[in-house]
C-alpha positions as CSV (number, residue, x, y, z in Angstrom):
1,X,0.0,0.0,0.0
2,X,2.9,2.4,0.9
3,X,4.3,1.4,-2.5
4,X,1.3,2.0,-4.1
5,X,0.5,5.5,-2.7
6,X,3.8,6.4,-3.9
7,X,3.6,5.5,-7.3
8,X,0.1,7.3,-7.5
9,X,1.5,10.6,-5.9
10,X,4.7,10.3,-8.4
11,X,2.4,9.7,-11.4
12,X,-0.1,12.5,-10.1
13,X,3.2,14.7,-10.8
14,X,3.4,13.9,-14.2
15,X,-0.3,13.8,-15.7
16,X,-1.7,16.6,-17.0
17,X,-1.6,20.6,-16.6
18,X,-1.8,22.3,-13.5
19,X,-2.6,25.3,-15.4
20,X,-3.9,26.0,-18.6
21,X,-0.7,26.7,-21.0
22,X,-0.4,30.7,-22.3
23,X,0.7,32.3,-25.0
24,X,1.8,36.0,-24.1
25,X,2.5,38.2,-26.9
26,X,5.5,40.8,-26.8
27,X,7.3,43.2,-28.7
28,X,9.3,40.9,-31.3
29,X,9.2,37.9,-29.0
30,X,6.6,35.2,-27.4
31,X,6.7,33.9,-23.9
32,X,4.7,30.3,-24.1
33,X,4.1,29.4,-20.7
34,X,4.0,25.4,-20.0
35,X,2.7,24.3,-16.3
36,X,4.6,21.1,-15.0
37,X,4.7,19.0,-11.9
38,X,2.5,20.3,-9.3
39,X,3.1,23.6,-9.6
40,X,6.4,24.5,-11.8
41,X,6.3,26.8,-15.0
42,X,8.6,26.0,-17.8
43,X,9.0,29.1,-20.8
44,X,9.8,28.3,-24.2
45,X,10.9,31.9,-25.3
46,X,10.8,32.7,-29.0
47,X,12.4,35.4,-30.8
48,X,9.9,36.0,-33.7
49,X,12.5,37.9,-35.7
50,X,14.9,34.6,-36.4
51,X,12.7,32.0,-34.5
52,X,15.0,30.7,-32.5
53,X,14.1,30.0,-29.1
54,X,15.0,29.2,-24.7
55,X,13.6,27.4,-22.7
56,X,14.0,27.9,-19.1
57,X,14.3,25.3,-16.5
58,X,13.2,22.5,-18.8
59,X,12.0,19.6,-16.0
60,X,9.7,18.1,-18.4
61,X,11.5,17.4,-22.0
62,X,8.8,15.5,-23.5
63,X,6.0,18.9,-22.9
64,X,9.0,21.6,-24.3
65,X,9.2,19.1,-27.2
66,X,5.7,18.9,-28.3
67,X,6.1,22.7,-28.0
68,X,8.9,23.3,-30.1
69,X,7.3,21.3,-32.5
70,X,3.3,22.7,-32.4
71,X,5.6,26.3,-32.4
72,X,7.6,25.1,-35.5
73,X,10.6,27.4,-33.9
74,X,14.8,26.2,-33.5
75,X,15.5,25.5,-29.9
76,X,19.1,27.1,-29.6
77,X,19.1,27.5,-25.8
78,X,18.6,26.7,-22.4
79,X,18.0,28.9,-19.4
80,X,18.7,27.2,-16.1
81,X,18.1,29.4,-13.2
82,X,18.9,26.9,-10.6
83,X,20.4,23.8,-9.6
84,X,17.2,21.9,-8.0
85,X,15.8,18.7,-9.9
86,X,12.2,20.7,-10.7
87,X,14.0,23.1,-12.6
88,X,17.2,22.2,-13.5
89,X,16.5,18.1,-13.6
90,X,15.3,17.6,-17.7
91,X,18.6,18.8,-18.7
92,X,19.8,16.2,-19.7
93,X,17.3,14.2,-21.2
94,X,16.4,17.0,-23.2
95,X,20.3,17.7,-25.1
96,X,20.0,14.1,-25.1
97,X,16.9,14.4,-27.3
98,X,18.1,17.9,-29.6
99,X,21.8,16.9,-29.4
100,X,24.8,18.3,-27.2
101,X,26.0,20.1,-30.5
102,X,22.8,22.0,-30.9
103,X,22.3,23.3,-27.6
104,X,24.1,26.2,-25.8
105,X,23.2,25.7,-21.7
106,X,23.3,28.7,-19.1
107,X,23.6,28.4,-15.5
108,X,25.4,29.6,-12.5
109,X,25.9,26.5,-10.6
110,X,28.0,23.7,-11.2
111,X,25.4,21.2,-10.4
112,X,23.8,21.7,-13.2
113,X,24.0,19.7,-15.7
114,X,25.3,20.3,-19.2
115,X,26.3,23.6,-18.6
116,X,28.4,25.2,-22.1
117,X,28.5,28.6,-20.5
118,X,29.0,29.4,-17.0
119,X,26.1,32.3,-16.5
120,X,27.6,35.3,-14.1
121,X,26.1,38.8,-13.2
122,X,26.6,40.5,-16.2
123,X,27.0,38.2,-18.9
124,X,25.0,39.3,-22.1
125,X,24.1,36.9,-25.5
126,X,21.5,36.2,-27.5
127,X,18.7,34.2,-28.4
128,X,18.3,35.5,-32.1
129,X,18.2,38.6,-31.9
130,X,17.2,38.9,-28.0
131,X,19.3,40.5,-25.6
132,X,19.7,38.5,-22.2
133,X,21.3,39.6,-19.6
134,X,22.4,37.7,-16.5
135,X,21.6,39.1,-12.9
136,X,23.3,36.7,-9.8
137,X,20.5,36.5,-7.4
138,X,21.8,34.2,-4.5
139,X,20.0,32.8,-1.7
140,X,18.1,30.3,-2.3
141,X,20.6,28.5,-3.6
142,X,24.7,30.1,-4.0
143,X,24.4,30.1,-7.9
144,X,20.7,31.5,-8.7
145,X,20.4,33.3,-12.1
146,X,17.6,35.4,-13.4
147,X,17.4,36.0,-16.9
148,X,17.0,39.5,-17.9
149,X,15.3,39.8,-21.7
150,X,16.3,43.1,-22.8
151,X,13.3,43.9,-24.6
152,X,12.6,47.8,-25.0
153,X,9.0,47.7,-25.5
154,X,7.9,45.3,-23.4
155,X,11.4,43.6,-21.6
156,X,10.7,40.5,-19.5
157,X,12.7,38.3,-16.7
158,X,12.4,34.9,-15.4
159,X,12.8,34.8,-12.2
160,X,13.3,31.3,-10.8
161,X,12.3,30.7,-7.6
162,X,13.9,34.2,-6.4
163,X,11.4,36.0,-6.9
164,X,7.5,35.0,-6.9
165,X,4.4,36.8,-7.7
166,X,4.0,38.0,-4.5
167,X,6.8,36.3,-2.9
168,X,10.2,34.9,-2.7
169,X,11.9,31.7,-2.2
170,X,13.4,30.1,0.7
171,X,16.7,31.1,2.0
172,X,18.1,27.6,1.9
173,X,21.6,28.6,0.9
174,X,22.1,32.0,1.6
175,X,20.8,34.8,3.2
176,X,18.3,37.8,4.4
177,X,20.8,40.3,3.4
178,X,21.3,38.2,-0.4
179,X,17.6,38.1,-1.0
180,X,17.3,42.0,0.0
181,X,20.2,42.9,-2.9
182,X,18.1,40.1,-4.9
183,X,15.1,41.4,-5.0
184,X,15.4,45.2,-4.4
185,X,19.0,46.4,-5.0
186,X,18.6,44.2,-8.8
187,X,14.9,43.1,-9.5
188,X,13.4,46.3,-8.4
189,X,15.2,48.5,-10.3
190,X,14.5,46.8,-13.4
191,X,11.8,48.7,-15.5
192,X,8.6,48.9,-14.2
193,X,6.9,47.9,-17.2
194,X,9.0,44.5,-17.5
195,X,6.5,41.2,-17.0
196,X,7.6,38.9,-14.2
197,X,7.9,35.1,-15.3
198,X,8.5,33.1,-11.9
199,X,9.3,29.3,-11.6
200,X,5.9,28.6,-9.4
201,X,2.0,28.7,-9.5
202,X,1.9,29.7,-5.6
203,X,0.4,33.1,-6.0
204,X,-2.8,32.6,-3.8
205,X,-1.0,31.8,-0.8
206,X,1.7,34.0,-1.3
207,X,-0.9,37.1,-1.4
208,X,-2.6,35.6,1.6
209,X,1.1,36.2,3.8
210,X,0.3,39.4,2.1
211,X,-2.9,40.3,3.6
212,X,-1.8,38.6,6.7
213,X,1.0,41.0,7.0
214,X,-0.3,44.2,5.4
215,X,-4.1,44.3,6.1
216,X,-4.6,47.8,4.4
217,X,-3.2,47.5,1.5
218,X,-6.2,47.9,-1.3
219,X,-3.2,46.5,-3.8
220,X,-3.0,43.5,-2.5
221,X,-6.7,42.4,-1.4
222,X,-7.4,43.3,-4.9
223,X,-4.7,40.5,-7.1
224,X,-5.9,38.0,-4.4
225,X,-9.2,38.2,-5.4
226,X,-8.4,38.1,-8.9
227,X,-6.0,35.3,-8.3
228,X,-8.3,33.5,-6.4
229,X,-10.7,33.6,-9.7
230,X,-7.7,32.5,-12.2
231,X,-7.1,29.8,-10.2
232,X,-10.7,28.4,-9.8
233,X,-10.8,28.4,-13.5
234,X,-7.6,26.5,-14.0
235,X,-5.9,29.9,-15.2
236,X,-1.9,31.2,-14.8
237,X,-1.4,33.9,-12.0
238,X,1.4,34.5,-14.1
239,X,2.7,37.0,-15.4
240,X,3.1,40.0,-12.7
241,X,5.0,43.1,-13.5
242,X,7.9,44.4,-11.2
243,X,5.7,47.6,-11.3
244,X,2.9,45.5,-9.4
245,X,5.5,43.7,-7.1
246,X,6.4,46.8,-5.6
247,X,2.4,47.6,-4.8
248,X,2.1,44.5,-3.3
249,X,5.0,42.3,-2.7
250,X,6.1,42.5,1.5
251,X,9.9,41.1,0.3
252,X,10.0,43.7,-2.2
253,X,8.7,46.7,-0.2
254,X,11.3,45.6,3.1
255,X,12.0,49.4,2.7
256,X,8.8,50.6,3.7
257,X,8.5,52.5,7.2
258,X,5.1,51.3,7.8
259,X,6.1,47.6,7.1
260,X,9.5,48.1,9.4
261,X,7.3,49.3,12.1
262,X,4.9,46.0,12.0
263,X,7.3,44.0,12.1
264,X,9.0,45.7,15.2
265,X,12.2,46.6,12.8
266,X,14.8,49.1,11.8
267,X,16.4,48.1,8.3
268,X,15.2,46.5,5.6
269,X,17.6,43.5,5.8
270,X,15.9,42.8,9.3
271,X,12.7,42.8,8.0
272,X,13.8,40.5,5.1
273,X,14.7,38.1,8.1
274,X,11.4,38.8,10.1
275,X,9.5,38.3,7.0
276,X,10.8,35.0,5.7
277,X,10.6,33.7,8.8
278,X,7.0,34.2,9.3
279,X,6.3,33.2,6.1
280,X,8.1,29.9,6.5
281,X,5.3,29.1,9.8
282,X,2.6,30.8,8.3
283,X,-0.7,28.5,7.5
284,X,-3.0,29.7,4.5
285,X,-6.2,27.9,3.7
286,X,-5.7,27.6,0.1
């Protein structure tokens, strides 16, 4: 029976959608957003000037496949934020499938596997005739990359699990004072405009901290509810926009007086540390 619960909770993992897949349109590129596991987000970014295209944190080759395929588009590249198997864990399988040749592979930690070019804060190339940037964003784990698409109408990022719609991800390997230059000395300064592609569907509970932790803010009452109503309907929370995070994102607004104050601190890295900690015991009914 132990056995068999297993197997059904393993197999539960790799059946179906989570979400309903989306297609965002941009300036000169497509984001296709494809749900796997339980709650991970894979993108198969396409430049639609060359039609080449990324795919970031690819855990499910066979679903990036069938979307390179129905996409008829060149997958040059892969975009590995982090080392942890439900992002970084299809690597292989999938430059098994396209070829070792035909495949350039970013990341910043050496536990990914495959890696052609070791991805640093800084590092520009392209996917066509994208423009990516790099941005280091430790903490979660030591070698965390976002990806910056340099876009000038409409740029976008993909955020791993750094930063969340609403959220941020668990300081396994680093620190309060990491995720602070993370998310506001890097993310924050990035144009407001730029759309926010994160590695997880866990935006309800995320905006439920929220409200938990900043019960006047009109901002934040007012994506739950819509969240709440993508979700029932099997929709994508995602994406956000780094101008919305700052409205309503408690990591991303650490600087804030008001929030300092509730949480009985002086800094914002001190409230980063409050914060994550309260997150990590808080209970949401989701």
């Amino acid at each position: 029976m132990v056995m068999l619960g297993l197997v059904q909770r393993c197999a539960r993992r790799f059946v179906s959608y989570h979400s309903k897949p989306l297609s965002t349109q941009l300036s000169k590129m497509k984001v296709n957003l494809l749900p796997a596991l339980e709650d991970n987000y894979m993108y198969l970014l396409v430049d639609e000037e060359t039609n080449e295209a990324a795919i970031v944190d690819p855990v499910e080759p066979d679903k990036v496949l069938k979307a390179v395929e129905r996409e008829g588009v060149k997958l040059t590249t892969i975009l590995t934020t982090h080392h942890h198997w439900d992002h970084a864990g299809g690597n292989k399988e999938l430059i098994s499938k396209f070829g070792a040749s035909n495949l350039k592979v970013y990341g910043g930690d050496d536990r990914i596997d495959g890696i052609t070019t070791k991805a640093v804060e800084g590092l520009e190339f392209n996917v066509g005739s994208l423009e990516i940037r790099c941005l280091f964003t430790p903490c979660h784990t030591t070698g965390h990359i976002c990806y910056f698409v340099k876009n000038p109408n409409t740029p976008a990022v993909f955020t791993g699990d750094t930063l969340f719609v609403s959220g941020c991800g668990k300081f396994f390997e680093g620190t309060a004072e990491q995720m602070y230059s993370s998310l506001v000395k890097k993310l924050s300064i990035l144009p407001p405009a730029t759309q926010v592609y994160c590695g997880h569907e866990y935006t309800v509970s995320s905006l439920k901290f929220a409200q938990f932790v900043q019960p006047n803010n009109q901002h934040v009452l007012e994506k739950l509810n819509w969240s709440i109503k993508q979700r029932e309907n099997n929709q994508p929370t995602i994406p956000s926009t780094i101008a919305e995070e700052m409205l309503y994102n408690p990591f991303m607004r650490v600087e804030n007086e008001e929030l300092q104050k509730r949480c009985k601190t002086s800094t914002p890295v001190e409230t980063m540390k409050f914060l994550r900690n309260e997150k990590d015991h808080f209970k949401a009914n989701v």
